[in-house]
Biopython code that builds the backbone (N, CA, C, O; Angstrom):
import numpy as np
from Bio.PDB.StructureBuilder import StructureBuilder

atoms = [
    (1, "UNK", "N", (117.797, 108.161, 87.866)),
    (1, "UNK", "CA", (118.726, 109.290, 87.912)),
    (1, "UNK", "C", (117.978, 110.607, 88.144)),
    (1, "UNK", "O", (116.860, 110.909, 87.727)),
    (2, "UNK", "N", (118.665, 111.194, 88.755)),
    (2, "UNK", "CA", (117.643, 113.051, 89.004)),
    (2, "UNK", "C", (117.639, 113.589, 87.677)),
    (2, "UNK", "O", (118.332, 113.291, 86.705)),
    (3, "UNK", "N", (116.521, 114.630, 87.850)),
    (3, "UNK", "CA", (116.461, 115.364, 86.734)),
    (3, "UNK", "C", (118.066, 116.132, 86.475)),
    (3, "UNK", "O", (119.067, 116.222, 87.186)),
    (4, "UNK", "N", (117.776, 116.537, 85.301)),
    (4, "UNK", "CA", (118.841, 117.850, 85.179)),
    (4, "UNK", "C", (117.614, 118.942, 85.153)),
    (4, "UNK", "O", (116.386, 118.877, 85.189)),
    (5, "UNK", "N", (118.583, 119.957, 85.073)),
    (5, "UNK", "CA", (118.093, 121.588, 85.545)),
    (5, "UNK", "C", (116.882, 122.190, 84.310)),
    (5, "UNK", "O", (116.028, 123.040, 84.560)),
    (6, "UNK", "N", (117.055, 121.593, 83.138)),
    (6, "UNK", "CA", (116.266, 121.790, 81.774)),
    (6, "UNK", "C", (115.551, 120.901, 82.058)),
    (6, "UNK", "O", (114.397, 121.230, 81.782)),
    (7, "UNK", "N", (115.592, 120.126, 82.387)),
    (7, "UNK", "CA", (114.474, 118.846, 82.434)),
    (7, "UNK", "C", (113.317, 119.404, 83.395)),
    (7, "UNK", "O", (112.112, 119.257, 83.192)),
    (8, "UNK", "N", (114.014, 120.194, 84.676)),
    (8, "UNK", "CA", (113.423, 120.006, 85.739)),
    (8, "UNK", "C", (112.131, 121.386, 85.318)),
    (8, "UNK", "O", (110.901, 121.403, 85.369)),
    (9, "UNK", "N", (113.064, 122.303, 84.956)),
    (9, "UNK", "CA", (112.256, 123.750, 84.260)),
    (9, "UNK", "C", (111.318, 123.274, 83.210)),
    (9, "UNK", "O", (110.118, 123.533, 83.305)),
    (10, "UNK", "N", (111.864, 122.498, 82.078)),
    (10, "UNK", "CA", (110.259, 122.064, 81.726)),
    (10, "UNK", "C", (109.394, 121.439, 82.243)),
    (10, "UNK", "O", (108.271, 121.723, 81.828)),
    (11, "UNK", "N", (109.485, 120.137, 83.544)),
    (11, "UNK", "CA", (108.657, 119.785, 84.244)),
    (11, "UNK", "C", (107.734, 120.708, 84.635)),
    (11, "UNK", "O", (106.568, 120.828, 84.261)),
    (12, "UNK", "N", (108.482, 121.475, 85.577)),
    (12, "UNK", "CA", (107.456, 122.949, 86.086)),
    (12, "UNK", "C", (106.759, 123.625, 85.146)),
    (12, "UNK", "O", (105.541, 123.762, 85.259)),
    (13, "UNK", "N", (107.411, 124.098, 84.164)),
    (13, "UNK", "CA", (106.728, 125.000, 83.084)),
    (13, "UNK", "C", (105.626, 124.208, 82.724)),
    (13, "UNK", "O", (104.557, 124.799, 82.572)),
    (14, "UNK", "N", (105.677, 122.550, 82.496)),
    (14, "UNK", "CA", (104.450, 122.086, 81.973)),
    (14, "UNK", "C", (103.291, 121.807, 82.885)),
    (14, "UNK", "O", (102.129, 121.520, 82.599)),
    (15, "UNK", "N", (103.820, 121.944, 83.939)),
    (15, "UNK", "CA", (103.170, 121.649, 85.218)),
    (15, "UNK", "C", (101.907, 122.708, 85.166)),
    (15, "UNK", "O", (100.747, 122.405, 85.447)),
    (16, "UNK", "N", (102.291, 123.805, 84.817)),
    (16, "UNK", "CA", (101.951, 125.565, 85.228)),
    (16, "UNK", "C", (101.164, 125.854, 84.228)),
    (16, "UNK", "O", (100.318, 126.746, 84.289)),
    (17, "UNK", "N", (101.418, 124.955, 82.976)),
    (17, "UNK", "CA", (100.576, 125.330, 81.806)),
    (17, "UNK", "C", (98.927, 124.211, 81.968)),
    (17, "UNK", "O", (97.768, 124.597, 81.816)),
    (18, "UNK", "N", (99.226, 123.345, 82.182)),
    (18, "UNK", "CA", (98.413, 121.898, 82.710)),
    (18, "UNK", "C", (97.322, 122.656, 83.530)),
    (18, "UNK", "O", (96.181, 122.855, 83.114)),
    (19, "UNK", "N", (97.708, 122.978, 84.506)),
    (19, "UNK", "CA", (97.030, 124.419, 85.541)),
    (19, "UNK", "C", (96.358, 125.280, 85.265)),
    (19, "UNK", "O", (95.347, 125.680, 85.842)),
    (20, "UNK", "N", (96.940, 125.716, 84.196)),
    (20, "UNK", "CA", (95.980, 126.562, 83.486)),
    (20, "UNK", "C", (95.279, 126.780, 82.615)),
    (20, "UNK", "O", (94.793, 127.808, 82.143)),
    (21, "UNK", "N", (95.169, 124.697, 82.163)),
    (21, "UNK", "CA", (94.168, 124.719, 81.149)),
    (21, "UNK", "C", (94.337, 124.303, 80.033)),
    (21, "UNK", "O", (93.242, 124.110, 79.505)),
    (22, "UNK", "N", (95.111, 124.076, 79.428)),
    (22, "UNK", "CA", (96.086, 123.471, 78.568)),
    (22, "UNK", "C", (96.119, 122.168, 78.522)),
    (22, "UNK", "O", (96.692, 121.545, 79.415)),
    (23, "UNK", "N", (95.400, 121.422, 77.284)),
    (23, "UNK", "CA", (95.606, 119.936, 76.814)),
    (23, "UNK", "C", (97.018, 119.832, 76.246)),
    (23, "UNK", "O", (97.627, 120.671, 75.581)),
    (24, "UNK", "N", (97.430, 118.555, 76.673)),
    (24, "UNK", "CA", (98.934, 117.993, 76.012)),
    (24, "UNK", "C", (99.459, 118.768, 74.998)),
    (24, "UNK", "O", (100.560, 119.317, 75.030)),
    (25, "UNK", "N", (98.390, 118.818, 73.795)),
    (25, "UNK", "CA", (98.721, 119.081, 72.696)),
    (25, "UNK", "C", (99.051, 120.843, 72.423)),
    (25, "UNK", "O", (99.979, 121.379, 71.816)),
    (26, "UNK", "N", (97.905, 121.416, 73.126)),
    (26, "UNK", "CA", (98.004, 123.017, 73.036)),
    (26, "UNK", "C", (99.686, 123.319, 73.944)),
    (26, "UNK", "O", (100.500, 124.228, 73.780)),
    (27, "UNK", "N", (99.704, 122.286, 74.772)),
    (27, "UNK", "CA", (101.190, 122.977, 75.657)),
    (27, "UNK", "C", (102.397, 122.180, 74.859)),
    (27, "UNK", "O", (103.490, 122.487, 75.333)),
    (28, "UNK", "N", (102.473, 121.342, 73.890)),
    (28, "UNK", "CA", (103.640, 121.230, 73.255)),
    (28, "UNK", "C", (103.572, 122.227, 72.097)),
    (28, "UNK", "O", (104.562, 122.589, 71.463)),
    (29, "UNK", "N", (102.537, 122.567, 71.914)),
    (29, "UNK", "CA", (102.339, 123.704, 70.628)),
    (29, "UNK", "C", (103.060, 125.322, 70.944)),
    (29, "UNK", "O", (103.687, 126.075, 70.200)),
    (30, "UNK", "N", (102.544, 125.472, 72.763)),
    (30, "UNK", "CA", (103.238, 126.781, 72.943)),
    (30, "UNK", "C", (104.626, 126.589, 73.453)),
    (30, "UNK", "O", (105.157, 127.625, 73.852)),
    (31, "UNK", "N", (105.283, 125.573, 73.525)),
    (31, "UNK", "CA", (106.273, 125.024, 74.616)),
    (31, "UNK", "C", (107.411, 125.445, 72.528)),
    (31, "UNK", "O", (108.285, 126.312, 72.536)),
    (32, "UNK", "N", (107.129, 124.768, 71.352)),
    (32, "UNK", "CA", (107.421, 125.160, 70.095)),
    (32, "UNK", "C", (107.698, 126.618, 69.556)),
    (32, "UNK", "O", (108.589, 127.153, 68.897)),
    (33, "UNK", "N", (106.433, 127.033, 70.186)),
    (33, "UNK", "CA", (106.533, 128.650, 69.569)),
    (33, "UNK", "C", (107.440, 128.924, 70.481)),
    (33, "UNK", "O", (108.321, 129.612, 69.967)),
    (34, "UNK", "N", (107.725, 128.620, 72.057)),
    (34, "UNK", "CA", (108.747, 129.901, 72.430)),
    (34, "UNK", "C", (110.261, 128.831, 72.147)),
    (34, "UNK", "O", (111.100, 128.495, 72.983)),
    (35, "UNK", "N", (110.219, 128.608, 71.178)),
    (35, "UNK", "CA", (111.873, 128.403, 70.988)),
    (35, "UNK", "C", (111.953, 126.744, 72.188)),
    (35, "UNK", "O", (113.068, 126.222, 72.183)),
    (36, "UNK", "N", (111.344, 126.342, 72.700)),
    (36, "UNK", "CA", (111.886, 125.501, 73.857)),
    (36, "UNK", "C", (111.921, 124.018, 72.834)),
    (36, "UNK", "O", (111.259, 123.860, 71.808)),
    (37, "UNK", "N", (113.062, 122.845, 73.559)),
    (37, "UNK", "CA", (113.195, 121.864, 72.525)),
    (37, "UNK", "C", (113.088, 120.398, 73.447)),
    (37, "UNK", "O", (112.779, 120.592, 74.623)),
    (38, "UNK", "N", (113.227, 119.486, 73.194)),
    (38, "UNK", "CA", (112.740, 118.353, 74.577)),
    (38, "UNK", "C", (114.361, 117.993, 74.920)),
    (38, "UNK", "O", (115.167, 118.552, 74.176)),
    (39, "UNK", "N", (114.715, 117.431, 75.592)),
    (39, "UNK", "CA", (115.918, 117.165, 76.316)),
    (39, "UNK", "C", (116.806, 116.440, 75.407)),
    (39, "UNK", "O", (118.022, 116.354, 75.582)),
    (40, "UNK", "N", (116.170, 115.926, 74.442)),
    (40, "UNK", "CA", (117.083, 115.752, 73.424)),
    (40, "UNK", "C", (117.563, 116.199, 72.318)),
    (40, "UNK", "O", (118.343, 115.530, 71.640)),
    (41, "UNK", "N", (117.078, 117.633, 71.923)),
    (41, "UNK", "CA", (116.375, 118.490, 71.221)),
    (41, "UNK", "C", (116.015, 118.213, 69.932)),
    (41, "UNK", "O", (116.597, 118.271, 68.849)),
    (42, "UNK", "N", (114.730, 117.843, 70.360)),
    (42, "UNK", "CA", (113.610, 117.517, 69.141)),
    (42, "UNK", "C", (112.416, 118.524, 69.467)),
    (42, "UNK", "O", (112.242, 119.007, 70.586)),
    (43, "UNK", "N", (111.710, 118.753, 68.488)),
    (43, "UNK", "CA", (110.345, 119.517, 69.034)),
    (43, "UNK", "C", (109.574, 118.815, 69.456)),
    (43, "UNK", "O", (109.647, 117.635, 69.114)),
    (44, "UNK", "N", (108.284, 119.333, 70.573)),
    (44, "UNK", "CA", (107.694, 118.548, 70.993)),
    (44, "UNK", "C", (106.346, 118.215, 70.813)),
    (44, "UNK", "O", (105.538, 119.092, 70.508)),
    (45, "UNK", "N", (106.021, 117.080, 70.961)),
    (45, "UNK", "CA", (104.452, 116.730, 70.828)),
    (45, "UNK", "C", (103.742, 116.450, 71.776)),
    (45, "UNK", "O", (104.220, 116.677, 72.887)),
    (46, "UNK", "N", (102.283, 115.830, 71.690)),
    (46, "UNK", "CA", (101.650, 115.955, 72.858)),
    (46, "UNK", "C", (102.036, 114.662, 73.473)),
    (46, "UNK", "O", (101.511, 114.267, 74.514)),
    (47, "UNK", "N", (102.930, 114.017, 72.848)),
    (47, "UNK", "CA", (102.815, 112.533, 72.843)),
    (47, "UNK", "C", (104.213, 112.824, 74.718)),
    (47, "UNK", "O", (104.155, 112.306, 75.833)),
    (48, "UNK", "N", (104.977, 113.616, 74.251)),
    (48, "UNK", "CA", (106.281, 114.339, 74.584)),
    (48, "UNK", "C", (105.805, 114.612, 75.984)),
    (48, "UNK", "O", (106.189, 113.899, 76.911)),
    (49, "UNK", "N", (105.030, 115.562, 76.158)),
    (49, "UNK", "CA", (104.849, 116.558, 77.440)),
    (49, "UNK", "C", (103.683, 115.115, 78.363)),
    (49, "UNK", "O", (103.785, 114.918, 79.573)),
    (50, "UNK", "N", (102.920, 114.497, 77.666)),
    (50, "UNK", "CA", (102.349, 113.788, 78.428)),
    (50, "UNK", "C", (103.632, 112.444, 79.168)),
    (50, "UNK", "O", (103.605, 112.213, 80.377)),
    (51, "UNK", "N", (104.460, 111.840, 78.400)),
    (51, "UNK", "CA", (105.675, 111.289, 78.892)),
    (51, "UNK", "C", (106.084, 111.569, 80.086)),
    (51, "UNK", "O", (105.997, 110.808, 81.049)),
    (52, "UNK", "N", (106.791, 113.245, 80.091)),
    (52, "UNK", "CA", (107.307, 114.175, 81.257)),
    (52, "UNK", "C", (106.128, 113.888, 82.282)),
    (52, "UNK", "O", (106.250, 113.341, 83.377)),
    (53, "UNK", "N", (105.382, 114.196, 81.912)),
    (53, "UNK", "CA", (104.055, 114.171, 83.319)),
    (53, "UNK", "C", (103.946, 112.814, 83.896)),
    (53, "UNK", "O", (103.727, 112.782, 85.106)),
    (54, "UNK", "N", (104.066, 111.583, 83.215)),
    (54, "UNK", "CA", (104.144, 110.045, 83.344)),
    (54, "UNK", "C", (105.003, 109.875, 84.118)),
    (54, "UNK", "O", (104.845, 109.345, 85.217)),
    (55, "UNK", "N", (105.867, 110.223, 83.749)),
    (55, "UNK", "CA", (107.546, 109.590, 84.295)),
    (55, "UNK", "C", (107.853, 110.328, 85.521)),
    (55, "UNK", "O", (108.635, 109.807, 86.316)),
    (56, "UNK", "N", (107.167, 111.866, 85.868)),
    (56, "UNK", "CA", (107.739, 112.599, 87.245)),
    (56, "UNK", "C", (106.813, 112.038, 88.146)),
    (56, "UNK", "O", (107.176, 111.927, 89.318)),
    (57, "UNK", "N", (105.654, 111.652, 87.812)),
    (57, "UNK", "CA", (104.666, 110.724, 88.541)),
    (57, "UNK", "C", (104.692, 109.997, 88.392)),
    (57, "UNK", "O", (103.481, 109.780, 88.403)),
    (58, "UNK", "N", (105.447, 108.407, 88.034)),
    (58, "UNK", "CA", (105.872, 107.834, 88.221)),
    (58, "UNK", "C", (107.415, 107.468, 89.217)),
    (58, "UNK", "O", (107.810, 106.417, 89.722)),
    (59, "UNK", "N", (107.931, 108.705, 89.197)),
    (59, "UNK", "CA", (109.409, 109.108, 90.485)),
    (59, "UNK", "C", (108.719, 109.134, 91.308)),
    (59, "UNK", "O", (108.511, 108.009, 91.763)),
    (60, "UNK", "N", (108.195, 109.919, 91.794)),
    (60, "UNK", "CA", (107.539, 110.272, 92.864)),
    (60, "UNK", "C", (106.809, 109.230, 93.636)),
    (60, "UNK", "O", (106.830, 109.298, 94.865)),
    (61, "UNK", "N", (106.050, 108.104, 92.931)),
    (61, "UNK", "CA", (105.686, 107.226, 93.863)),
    (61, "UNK", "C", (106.217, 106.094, 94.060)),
    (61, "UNK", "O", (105.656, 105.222, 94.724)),
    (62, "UNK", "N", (107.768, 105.900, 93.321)),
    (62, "UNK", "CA", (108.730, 105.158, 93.283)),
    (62, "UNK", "C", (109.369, 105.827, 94.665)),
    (62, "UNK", "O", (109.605, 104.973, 95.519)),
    (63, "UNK", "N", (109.597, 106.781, 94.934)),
    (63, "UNK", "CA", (110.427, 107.491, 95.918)),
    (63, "UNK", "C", (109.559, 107.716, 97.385)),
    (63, "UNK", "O", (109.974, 107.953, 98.519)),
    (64, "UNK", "N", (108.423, 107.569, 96.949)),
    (64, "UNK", "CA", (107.570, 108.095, 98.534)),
    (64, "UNK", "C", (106.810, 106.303, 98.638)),
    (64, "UNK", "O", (106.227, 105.955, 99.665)),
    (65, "UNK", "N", (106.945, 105.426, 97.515)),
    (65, "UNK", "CA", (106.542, 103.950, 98.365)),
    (65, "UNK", "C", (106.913, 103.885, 99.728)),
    (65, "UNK", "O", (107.638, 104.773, 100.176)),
    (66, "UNK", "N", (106.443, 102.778, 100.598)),
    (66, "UNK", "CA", (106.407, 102.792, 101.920)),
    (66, "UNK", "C", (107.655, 101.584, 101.275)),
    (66, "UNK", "O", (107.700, 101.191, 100.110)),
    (67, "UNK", "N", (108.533, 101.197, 102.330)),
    (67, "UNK", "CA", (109.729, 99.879, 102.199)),
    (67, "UNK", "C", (109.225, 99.196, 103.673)),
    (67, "UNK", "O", (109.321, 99.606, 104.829)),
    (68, "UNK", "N", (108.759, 98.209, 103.204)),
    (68, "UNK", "CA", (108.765, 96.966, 104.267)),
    (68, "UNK", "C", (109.621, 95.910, 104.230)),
    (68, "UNK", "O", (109.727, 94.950, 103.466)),
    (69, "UNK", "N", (110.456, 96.416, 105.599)),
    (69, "UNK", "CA", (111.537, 95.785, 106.185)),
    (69, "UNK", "C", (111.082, 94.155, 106.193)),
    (69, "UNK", "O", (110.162, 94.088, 107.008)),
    (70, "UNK", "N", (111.371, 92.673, 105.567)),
    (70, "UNK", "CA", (111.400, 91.693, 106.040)),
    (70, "UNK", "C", (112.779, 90.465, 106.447)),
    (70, "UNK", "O", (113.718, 90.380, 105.655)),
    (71, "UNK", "N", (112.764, 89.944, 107.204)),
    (71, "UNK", "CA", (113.180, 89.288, 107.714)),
    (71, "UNK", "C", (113.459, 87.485, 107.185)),
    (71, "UNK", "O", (112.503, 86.719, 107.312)),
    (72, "UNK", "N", (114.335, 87.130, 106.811)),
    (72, "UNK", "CA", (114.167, 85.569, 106.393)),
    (72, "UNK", "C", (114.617, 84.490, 107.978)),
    (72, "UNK", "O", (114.823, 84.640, 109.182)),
    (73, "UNK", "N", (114.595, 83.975, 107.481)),
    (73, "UNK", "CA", (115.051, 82.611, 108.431)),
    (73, "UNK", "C", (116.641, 82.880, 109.150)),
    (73, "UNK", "O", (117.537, 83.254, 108.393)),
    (74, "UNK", "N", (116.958, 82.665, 110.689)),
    (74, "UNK", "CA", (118.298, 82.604, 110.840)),
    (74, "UNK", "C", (118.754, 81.215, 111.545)),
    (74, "UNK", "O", (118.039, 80.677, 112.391)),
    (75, "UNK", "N", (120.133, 80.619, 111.089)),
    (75, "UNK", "CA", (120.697, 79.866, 111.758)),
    (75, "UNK", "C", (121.694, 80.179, 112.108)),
    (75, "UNK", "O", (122.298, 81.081, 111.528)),
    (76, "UNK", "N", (122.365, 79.332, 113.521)),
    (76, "UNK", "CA", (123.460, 79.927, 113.542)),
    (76, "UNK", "C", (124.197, 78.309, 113.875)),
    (76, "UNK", "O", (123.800, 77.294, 114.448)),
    (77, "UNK", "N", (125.455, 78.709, 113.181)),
    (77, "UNK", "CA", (126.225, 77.060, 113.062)),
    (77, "UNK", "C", (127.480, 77.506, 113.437)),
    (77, "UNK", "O", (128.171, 78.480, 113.142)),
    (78, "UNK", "N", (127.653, 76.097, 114.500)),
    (78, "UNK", "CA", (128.915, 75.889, 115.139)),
    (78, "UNK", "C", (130.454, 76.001, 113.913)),
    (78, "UNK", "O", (130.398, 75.490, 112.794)),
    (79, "UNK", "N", (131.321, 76.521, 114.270)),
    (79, "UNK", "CA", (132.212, 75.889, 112.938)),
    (79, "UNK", "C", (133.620, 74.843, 113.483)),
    (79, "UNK", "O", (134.356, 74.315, 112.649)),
]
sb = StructureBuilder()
sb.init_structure("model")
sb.init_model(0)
sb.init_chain("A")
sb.init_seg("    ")
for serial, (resi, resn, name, xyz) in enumerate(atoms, 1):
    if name == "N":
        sb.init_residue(resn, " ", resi, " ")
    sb.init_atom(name, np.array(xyz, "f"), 0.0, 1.0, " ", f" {name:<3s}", serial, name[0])
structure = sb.get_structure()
């Protein structure tokens, strides 16, 4: 299923923090202080933000796999 719009803003936000240096744990720590809650609203851990990072990289190469077209056996019968 697609993200929703909160989902998708913390993706990015954690994305941006990751970037700049930030272990799992320090970015669920500041992701706490500003009020932000996980999609189910629980607070979050490092256990939390590393998940989000798992799972959008995990879409992503679910969605950009290559699909190889195959072919089975055909008959064709009189009726």
């Amino acid at each position: 299923p697609p993200l929703s719009e909160y989902q998708k803003f913390l993706f990015d936000k954690i994305i941006e923090l990751r970037n700049s240096g930030l272990g799992y744990r320090r970015i669920s720590y500041w992701l706490n202080e500003n009020g932000y809650k996980t999609a189910r609203g629980h607070e979050f851990k490092g256990t939390h933000v590393f998940s989000i990072l798992k799972r959008e990289r995990q879409r992503e190469e679910r969605i950009n796999r290559p699909y190889e077209l195959t072919y089975g056996e055909w008959t064709i019968q009189n009726v």
